[in-house]
Structure formats: structure tokens, C-alpha cells
C-alpha positions as CSV (number, residue, x, y, z in Angstrom):
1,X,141.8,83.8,88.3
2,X,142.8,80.3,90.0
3,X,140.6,77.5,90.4
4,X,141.1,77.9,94.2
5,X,139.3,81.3,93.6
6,X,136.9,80.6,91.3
7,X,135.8,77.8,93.5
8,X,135.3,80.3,96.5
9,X,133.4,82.8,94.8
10,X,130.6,79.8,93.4
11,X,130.8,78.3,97.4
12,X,129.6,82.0,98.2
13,X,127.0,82.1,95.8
14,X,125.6,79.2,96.5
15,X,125.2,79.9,100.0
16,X,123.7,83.4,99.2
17,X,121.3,81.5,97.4
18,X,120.3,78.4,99.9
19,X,119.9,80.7,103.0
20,X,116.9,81.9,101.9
21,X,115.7,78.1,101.6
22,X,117.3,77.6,104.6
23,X,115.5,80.2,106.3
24,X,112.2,78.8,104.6
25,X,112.6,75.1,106.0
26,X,113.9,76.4,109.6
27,X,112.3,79.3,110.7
28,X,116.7,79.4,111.9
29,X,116.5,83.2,112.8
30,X,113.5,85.1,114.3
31,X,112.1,88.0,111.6
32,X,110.0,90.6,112.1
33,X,106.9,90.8,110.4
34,X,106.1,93.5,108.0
35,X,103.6,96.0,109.1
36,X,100.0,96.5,106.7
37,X,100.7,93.2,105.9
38,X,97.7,91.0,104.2
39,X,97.8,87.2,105.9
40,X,100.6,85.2,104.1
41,X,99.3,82.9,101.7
42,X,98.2,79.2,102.0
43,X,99.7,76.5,99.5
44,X,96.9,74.8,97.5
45,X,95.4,71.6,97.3
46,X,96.4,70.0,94.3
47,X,93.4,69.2,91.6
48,X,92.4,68.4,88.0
49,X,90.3,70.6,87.9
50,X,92.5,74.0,89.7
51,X,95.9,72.6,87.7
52,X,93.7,72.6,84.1
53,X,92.1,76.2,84.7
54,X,95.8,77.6,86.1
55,X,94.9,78.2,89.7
56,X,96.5,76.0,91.2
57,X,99.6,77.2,89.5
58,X,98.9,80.8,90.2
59,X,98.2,80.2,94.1
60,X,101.2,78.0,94.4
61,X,103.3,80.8,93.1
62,X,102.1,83.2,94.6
63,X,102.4,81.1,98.4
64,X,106.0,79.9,97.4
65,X,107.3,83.8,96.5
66,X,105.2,84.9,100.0
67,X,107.2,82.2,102.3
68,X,111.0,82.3,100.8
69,X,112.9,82.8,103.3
70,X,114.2,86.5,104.8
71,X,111.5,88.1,102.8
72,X,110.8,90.5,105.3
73,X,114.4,91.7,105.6
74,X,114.7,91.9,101.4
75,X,111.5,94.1,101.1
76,X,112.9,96.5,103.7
77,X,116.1,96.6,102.1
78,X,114.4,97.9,98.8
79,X,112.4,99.9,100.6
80,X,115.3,101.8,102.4
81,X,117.1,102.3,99.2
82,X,114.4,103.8,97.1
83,X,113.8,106.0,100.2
84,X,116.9,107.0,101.1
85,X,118.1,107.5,97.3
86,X,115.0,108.3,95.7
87,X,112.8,110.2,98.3
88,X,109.7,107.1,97.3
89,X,107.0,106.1,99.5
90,X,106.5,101.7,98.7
91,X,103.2,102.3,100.7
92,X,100.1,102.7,99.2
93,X,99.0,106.6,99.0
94,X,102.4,107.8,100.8
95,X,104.0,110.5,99.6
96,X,107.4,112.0,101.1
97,X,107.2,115.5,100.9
98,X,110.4,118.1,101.0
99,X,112.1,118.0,104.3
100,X,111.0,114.0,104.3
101,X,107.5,114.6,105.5
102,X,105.4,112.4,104.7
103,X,101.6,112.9,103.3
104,X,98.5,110.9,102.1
105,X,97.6,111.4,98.5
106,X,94.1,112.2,99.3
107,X,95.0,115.0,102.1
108,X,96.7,116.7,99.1
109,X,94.2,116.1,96.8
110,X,91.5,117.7,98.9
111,X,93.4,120.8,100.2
112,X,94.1,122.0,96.0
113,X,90.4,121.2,95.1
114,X,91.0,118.5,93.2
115,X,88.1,116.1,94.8
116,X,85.6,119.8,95.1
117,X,81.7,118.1,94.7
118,X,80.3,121.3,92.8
119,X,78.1,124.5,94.8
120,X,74.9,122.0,93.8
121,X,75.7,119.3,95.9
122,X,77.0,121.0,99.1
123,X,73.6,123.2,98.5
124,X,71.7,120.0,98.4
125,X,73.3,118.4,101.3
126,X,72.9,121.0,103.6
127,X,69.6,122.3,102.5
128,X,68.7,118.5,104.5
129,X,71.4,119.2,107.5
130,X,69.3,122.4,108.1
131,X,65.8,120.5,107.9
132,X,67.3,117.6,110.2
133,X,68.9,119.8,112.9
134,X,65.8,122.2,113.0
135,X,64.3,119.3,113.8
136,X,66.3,117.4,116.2
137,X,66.6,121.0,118.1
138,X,63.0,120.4,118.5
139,X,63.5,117.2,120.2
140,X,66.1,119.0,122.6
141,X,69.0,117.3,120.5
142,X,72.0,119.7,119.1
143,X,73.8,119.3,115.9
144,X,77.5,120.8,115.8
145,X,80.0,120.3,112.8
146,X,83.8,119.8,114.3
147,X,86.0,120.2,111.0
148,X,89.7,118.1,112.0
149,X,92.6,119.4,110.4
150,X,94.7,117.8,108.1
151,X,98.2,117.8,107.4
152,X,98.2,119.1,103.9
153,X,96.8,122.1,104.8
154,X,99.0,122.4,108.3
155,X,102.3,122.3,106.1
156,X,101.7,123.0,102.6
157,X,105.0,124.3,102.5
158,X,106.4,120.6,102.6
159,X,104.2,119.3,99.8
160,X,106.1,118.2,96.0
161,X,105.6,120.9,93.7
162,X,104.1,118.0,91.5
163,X,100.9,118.1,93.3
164,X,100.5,121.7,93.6
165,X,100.8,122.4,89.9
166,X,96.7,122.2,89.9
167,X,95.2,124.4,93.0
168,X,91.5,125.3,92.4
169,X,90.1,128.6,94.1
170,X,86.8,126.0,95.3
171,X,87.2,123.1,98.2
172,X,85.2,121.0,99.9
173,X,86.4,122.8,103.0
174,X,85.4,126.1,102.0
175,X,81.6,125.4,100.7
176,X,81.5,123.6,104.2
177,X,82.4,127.1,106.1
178,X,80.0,128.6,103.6
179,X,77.1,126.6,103.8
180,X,77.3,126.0,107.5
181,X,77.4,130.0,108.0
182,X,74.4,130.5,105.4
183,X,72.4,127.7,107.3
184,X,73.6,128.9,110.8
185,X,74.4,125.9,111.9
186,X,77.3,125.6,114.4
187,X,81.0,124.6,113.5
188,X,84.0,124.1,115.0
189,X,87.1,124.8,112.3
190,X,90.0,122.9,114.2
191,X,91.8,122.8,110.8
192,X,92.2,127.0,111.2
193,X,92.7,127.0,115.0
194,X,95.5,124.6,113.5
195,X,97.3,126.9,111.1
196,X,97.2,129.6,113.6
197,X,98.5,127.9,116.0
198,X,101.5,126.4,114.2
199,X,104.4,129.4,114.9
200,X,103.3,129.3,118.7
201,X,102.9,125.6,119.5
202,X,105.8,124.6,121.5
203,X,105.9,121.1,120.2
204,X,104.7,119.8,116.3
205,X,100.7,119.6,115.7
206,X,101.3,117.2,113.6
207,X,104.1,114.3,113.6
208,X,106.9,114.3,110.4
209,X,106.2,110.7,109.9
210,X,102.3,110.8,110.9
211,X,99.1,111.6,109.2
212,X,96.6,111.8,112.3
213,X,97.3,114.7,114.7
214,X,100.3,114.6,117.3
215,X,98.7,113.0,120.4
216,X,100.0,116.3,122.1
217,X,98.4,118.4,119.8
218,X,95.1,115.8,119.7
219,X,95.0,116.9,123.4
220,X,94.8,121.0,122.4
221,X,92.0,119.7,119.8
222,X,90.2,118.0,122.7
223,X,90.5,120.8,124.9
224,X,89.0,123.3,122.4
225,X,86.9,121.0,121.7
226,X,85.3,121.1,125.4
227,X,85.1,124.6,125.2
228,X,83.3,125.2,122.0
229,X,80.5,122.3,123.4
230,X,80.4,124.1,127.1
231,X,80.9,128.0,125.5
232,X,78.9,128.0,122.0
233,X,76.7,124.8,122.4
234,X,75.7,125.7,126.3
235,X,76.2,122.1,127.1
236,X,77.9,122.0,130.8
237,X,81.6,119.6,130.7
238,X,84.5,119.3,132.5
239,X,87.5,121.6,132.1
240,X,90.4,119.9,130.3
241,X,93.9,121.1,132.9
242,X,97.2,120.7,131.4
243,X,99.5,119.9,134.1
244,X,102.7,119.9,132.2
245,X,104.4,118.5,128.9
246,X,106.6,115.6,128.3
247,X,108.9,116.0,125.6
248,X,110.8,113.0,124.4
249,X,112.6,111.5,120.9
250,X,110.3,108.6,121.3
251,X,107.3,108.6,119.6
252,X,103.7,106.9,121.2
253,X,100.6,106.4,119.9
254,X,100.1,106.7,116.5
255,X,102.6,109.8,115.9
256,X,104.8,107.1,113.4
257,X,102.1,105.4,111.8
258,X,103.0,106.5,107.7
259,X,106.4,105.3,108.7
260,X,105.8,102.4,110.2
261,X,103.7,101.5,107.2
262,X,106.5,102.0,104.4
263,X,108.7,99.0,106.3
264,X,112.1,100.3,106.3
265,X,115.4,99.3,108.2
266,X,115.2,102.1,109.7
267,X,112.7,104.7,111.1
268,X,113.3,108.5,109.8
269,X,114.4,111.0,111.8
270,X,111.7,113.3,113.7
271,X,111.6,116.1,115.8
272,X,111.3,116.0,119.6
273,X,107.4,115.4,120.4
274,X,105.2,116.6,123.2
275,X,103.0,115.0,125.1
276,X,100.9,116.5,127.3
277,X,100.6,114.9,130.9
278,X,96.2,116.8,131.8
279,X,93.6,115.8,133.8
280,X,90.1,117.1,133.5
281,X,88.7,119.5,136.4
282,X,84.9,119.5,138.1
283,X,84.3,116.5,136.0
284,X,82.1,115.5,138.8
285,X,80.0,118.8,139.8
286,X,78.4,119.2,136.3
287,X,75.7,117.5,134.4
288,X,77.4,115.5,131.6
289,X,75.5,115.4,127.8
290,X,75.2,112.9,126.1
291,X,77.6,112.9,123.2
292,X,77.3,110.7,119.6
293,X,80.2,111.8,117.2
294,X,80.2,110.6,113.7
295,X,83.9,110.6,112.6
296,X,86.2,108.6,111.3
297,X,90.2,107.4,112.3
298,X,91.0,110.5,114.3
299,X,88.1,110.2,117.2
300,X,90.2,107.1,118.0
301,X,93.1,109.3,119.3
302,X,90.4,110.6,121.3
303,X,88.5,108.1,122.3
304,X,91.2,105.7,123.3
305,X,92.5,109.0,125.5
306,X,89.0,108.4,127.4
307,X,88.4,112.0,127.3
308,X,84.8,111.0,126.0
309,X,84.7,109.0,128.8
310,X,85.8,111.2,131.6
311,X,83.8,114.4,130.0
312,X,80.7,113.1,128.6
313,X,78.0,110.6,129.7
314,X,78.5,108.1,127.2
315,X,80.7,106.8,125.3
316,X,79.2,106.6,121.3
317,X,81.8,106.8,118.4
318,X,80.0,105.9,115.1
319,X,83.4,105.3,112.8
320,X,82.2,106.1,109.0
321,X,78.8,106.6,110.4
322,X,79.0,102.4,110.2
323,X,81.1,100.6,112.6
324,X,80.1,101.2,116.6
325,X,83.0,102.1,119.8
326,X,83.2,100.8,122.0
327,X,81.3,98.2,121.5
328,X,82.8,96.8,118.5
329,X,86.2,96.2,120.5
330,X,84.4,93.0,122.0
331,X,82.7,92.4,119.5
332,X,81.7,93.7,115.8
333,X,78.6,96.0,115.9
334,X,77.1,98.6,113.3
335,X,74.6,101.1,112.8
336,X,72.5,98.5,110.6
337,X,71.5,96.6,114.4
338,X,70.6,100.0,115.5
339,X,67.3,102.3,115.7
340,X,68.9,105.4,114.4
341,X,66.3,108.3,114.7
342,X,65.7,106.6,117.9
343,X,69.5,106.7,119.0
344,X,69.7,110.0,118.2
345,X,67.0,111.7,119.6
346,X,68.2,109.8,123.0
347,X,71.2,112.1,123.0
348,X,72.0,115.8,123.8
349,X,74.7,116.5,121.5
350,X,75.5,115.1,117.5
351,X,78.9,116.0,116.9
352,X,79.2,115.2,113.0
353,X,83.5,115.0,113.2
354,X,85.8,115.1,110.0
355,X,89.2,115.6,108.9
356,X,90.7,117.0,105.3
357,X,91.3,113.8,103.5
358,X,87.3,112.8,103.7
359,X,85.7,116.7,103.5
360,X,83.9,114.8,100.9
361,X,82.7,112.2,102.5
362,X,81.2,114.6,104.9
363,X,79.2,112.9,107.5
364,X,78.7,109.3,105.3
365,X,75.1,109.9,104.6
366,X,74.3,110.5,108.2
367,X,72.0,113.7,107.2
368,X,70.2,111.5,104.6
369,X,69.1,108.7,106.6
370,X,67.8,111.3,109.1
371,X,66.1,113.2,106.3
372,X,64.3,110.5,104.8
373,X,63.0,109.3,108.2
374,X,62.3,112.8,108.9
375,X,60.2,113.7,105.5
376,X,59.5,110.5,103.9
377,X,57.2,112.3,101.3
378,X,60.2,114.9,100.2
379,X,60.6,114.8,96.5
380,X,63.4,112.7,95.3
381,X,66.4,114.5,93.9
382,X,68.1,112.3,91.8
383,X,70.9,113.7,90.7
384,X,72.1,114.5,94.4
385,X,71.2,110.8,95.4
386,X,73.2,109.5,92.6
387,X,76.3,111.4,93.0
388,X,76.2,110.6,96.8
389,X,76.1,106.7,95.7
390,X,79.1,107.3,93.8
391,X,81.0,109.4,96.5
392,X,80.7,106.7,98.4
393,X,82.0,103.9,96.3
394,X,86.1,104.1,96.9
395,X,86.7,103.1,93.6
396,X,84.7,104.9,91.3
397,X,85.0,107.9,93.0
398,X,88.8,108.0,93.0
399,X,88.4,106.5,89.1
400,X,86.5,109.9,87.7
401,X,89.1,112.0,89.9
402,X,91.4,110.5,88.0
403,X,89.8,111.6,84.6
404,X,89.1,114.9,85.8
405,X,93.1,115.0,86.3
406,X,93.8,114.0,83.2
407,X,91.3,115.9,81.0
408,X,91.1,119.1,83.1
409,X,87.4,118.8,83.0
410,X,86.3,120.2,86.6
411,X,85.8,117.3,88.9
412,X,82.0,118.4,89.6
413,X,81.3,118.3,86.3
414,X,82.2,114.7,86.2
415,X,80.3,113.9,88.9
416,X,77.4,115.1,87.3
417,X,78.2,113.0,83.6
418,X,78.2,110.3,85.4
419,X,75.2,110.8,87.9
420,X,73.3,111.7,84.6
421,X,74.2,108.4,83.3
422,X,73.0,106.8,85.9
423,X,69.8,108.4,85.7
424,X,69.4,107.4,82.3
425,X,70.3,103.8,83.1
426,X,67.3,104.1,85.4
427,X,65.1,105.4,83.5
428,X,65.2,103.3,80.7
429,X,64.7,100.2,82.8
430,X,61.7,102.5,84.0
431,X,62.8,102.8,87.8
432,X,62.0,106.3,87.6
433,X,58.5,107.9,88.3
434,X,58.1,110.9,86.2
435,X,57.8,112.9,90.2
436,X,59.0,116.3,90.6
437,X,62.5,114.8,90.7
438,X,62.2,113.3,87.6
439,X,61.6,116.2,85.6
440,X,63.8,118.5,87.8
441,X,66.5,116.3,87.2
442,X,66.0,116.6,82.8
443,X,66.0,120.5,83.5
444,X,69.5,120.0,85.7
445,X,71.3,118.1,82.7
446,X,70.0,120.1,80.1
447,X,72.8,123.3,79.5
448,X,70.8,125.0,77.0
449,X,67.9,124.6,79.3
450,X,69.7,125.9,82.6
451,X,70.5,128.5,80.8
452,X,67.3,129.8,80.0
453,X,66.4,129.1,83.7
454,X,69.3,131.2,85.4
455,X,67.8,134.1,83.0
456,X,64.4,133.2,84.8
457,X,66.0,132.8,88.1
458,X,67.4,137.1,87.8
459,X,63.6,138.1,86.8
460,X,62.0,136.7,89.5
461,X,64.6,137.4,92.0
462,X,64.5,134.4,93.1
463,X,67.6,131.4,93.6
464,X,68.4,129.4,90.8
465,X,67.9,125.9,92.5
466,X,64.2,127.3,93.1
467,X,63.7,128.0,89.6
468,X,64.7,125.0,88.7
469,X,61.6,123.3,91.3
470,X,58.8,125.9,89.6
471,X,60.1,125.0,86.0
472,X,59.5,121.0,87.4
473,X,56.6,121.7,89.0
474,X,54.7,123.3,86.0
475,X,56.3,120.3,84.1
476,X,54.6,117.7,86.3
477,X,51.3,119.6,86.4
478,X,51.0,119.5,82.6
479,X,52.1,116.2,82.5
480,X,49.1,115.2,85.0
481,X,46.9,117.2,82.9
């Protein structure tokens, strides 16, 4: 090789090398930002005290690596490789199923079972949804359940066989069907009317590179929607018209939002969507309700649609039963600033709205505010009350999923180690009264014990969660004694 050459080649290099610092002085070319993106860091004050401890150090790393020049354009280029190559998601929770659909983790997980809470705790929670809407009938307010669909069980057929290798017989989905039947109180299964629709829909229900609903097939929802609150709930709205169907290679709305979030040169291929062009008849000549929905991301589809606004009275969207829409577009509100039982009962219709991935999460302790307000002198049931606390921190929750993966111990059963736990954590710092609860809750964790009270439960014909209350309510009695 001749010096001429060699001398090229290291010219090269070094260039390849300075244009990022180039880049990083100048701001020379204009880069687009990466989507999901956290705020880019700030470089830190210098300090005795932040250089001696390493922080400094750390955050000036960390700043330097976030601001180097064409980092944007770098990350995408990995991104597209390992796609493109390797069928991987570099997004948190994305997975690409076969065909290149992509998924969310957590749809998957609760369509095989994997996240199922255990027959005791969907008895418990609806044994209070049925106290709560008997009530709130009485007040002249209606209680529906609206179950979204989800995309895991729209196209199961797409879905790695890696997460299919575990597929319980019991889901969240089914003891929600089952309990709602059993307390005859009304549902909505949108996640059915889904999988029969799929071979006659003349456009996708759900988008290849999407997790919420199509916004064409968001509009179907709504419309069936309307109907089930003006047929089954006898609650008067306007008739949802579909005047024709635009079908186009460009996607709106959120129909690309699991791609866009994966940052990649460039966006995967996708079917021809449809999106519906509608308007809603006699909107005018009927008596609107007024509508609350407890939900979470896919009411926005709706909501930002205005079909709430053009078919209902009101406009109420309470996302995770916490943050308040409208209102919190101008400006952040919650359900903390609010009088709940007073809300509610100022309303003709609670639509309690939720799609696969948080079957779980159910309607985000909505039913148990109501039901303590409701019966504030109702025994405590502590093991219920501790395994909602940890259904509803992320975190843990996801953490013993994880260990029920991994040891094949049934996730309910986990569940209950741990709410057990937490009982005994309570009751040794004495923050439990020995109250019906108390001692039901020593029968519940006790297998030798259960035992001997499902044996009860056959001779007296009677259920084996009411066993269980007799056996603590002798328990207590003697105690007093």
C-alpha cells in the first residue's frame, strides 16, 4: 500500500470521526428527534463535593454520550439492522410477531393467562361491583362493563411461538364474563364482537404496526357501542351513520404508534387502512345521558373523535380512574380534587371501559372507593385489599409475574404469598384488629385449614367463601368471649 493511500484512508477516518463533533458544535444539519424520547440531559455544575462522590463524572458522561453529534441518525441505523436482520423490537415491551406485526408484551401475557388474579379475587371484586351498582341503580345511575379488545387475542396467529409455549385454561378475561353473568350486571364484550368480525371487516381492526384499535375499526366499536347503551341500557343516543370509507396507504391517528416508537429509517410496510368518513343522526331530537367512562388509552381514540361529545351530554373521561378529559388538556386535574360518590351519582350512565393488556387492572379501584363510601362498616378483607395494593404497583406486580414464569408456580398463588406476607408484616407491627377480617384472613392462608373448610363448605351446601365468614365469625365470637 503507498503512502499516498495510506494517507487517504487515515484523512477518511478522521473525518468519520470529527463529524460527529462537528455536528455537536454546529447543529450544521437539521435531525430529527427520536420519538419516546426522555429530555436530553443537562451538563453539570462542576463541584467538590459532586466530583468526590462520582456524580459529577457520571452526569457528565451520561450528557456528553446524549449530545454527540448524529445520534439520532446512529440509533435508527441500529435499530433498522436488528429489525430488518433479526426480527427485534429496541422499544420497551415491543415485540414483532410473524408476518412483522407487532405486539405489547403485556397483551400477550394476558390473552395465555399468564397475569390470571385467582377465582378469589375476581369473586371478591365483584361481590363489591354488585353491592355498588345495586346501589347506584337506586340512585337512578347505571353501571355497564365495556370489555376493549386487544390485539393478542385479534391475531393470535401472528404471535412468536415463544410466548405461547405457556397458555393457561383461566384469564382475567374469562372470570370477567363469568362474574359479570353470575352478578347480572351488564357487559359489552367488544374483544368477541372483534374476533367475529375479523373475516368480514373490509379493512384491518387493528393496524400491523399499532396496538390501539384501527381508527376505522375504533369507529365500528363506537357504533356498537351506541347501540348496546340505547338497546340494552335503555338510555336514548344518537345513531352513529357511516357515509362511506376512505381507504388509503397513509396511516392517521395513532394506527403507527408501536412503529413510530422503535425509531427506524424506515416505517414497515402496512396494509391499506380504512377510515370511515360518519356522522351521527337525530343527535338533536333525543335526551342525551350523561356518560362517565373509566378507561384507559383507547377512550382517547374516542374521545378525541368527539363522538362523546356529539352523543352524550357530557364530556367525562376518567384515564386510569386518575387523570380527568377534558379538562386536563388545559390544565392537569384528577379524581383526588373531586367528590366522587357525588360525581357519580350526578350521572346516568358509568361505563367502566378496558382493554386486554389491563384486564387486571380492571376498573383501577373504582368499585372500592365506591364500596367503602357505600358500606363504611363492611368487614375488612385483607387479603383482597393487599393483593389489589400490589396489582396496582407496576413494578411489583410485573416482578412476581416474573417468578411465576420462572418457577411455574401459578401466578395467583403468588399473589396470595406475597399478600400473606404483607399481612404478616402488619400484624406484627400490630396494625391489624383481630375483626372478622383478621381471622378470616388466618383461615384463607392456612391449606390444611381450607381444607377442612371446603369439606364443611359440601355439608352445609353452602359456598366456600361463606364458610370461610362462619368459621371467622365463631372465631371472633370466642375470642370476644
Amino acid at each position: 500500500m503507498n503512502q499516498k493511500l495510506k494517507t487517504a484512508i487515515f484523512i477518511l477516518l478522521l473525518l468519520i470521526l470529527l463529524v460527529p463533533v462537528i455536528q455537536q458544535s454546529t447543529g450544521l444539519l437539521r435531525v430529527k428527534n427520536l420519538r419516546g424520547q426522555a429530555d436530553t440531559s443537562v451538563y453539570p455544575r462542576f463541584s467538590i463535593k459532586t466530583w468526590f462522590t462520582d456524580e459529577f463524572q457520571v452526569q457528565y458522561t451520561r450528557a456528553t454520550e446524549e449530545h454527540i453529534g448524529f445520534r439520532p441518525v446512529l440509533i435508527r441505523l441500529k435499530n433498522q439492522i436488528e429489525y430488518t436482520f433479526y426480527n427485534k423490537a429496541n422499544a420497551s415491551g415491543v415485540v414483532v410477531g410473524k408476518h412483522r406485526y407487532l405486539f405489547e408484551s403485556d397483551y400477550i401475557r394476558s390473552y395465555t393467562g399468564r397475569d390470571y388474579l385467582g377465582d378469589y379475587y375476581w369473586d371478591q371484586k365483584f361481590n363489591r361491583l354488585k353491592q355498588v351498582t345495586d346501589t347506584l341503580a337506586k340512585l337512578g345511575v347505571k353501571v355497564a362493563i365495556v370489555l376493549e379488545p386487544g390485539k393478542a387475542s385479534y391475531l393470535p396467529e401472528n404471535i412468536p411461538l415463544r410466548f405461547t409455549w405457556f397458555t393457561s385454561d383461566h384469564t382475567n378475561y374469562q372470570a370477567i364474563l363469568r362474574e359479570s353473568g353470575q352478578k347480572g350486571i351488564p357487559l359489552l364484550d367488544l374483544n368477541r364482537f372483534y374476533r367475529d368480525k375479523k373475516s368480514s371487516a373490509s379493512y384491518p381492526l387493528f393496524p400491523k404496526g399499532g396496538i390501539h384499535w384501527s381508527m376505522g375499526g375504533m369507529v365500528l366499536a363506537a357504533d356498537t357501542l351506541l347501540g348496546f347503551i340505547n338497546g340494552a341500557l335503555h338510555l336514548p343516543v344518537p345513531d352513529l351513520v357511516i357515509d362511506r370509507v376512505e381507504m388509503t396507504d397513509s396511516l392517521r391517528d395513532t394506527d403507527g404508534d408501536l412503529a413510530d416508537i422503535m425509531n427506524l429509517m424506515k416505517a414497515p410496510k402496512h396494509p391499506k387502512m380504512g377510515y370511515p368518513v360518519y356522522h351521527l343522526a337525530n343527535k338533536d331530537s333525543v335526551r342525551k345521558p350523561r356518560v362517565l367512562v373509566i378507561s384507559d388509552s383507547y377512550f382517547f381514540n374516542v374521545l378525541n373523535a368527539k363522538i362523546p361529545a356529539r352523543a352524550f351530554a357530557n364530556e367525562a373521561f376518567w384515564y386510569y380512574n386518575q387523570s380527568i378529559y377534558p379538562d386536563s388538556w388545559s390544565a392537569p386535574k384528577d379524581t383526588g380534587s373531586l367528590n366522587i360518590p357525588q360525581t357519580v351519582e350526578g350521572m346516568d350512565l358509568i361505563l367502566i371501559m378496558v382493554t386486554e393488556r389491563f384486564y387486571h387492572r380492571f376498573d383501577w379501584d373504582f368499585t372500592d372507593v365506591l364500596y367503602r363510601h357505600y358500606y363504611p362498616a363492611a368487614g375488612r378483607e385483607y387479603r383482597y385489599d393487599f393483593i389489589r395494593g400490589i396489582i396496582g404497583n407496576y413494578i411489583w406486580f410485573d416482578d412476581i409475574q416474573k417468578q411465576a414464569d420462572y418457577s411455574g408456580v401459578p401466578m395467583q398463588d403468588k399473589l396470595a404469598g406475597n399478600a400473606d406476607y404483607l399481612f404478616w408484616q402488619a400484624d406484627q407491627a400490630g396494625k391489624i384488629p383481630h375483626d372478622v377480617g383478621y381471622y378470616r384472613m388466618n383461615i384463607l392462608k392456612d391449606p390444611a385449614w381450607m381444607k377442612q373448610i371446603r369439606e364443611k363448605a359440601l355439608i352445609n351446601k353452602i359456598s366456600v367463601d361463606e364458610q370461610v365468614s362462619r368459621d371467622a365469625i365463631w372465631m371472633l365470637q370466642q375470642a370476644n368471649q
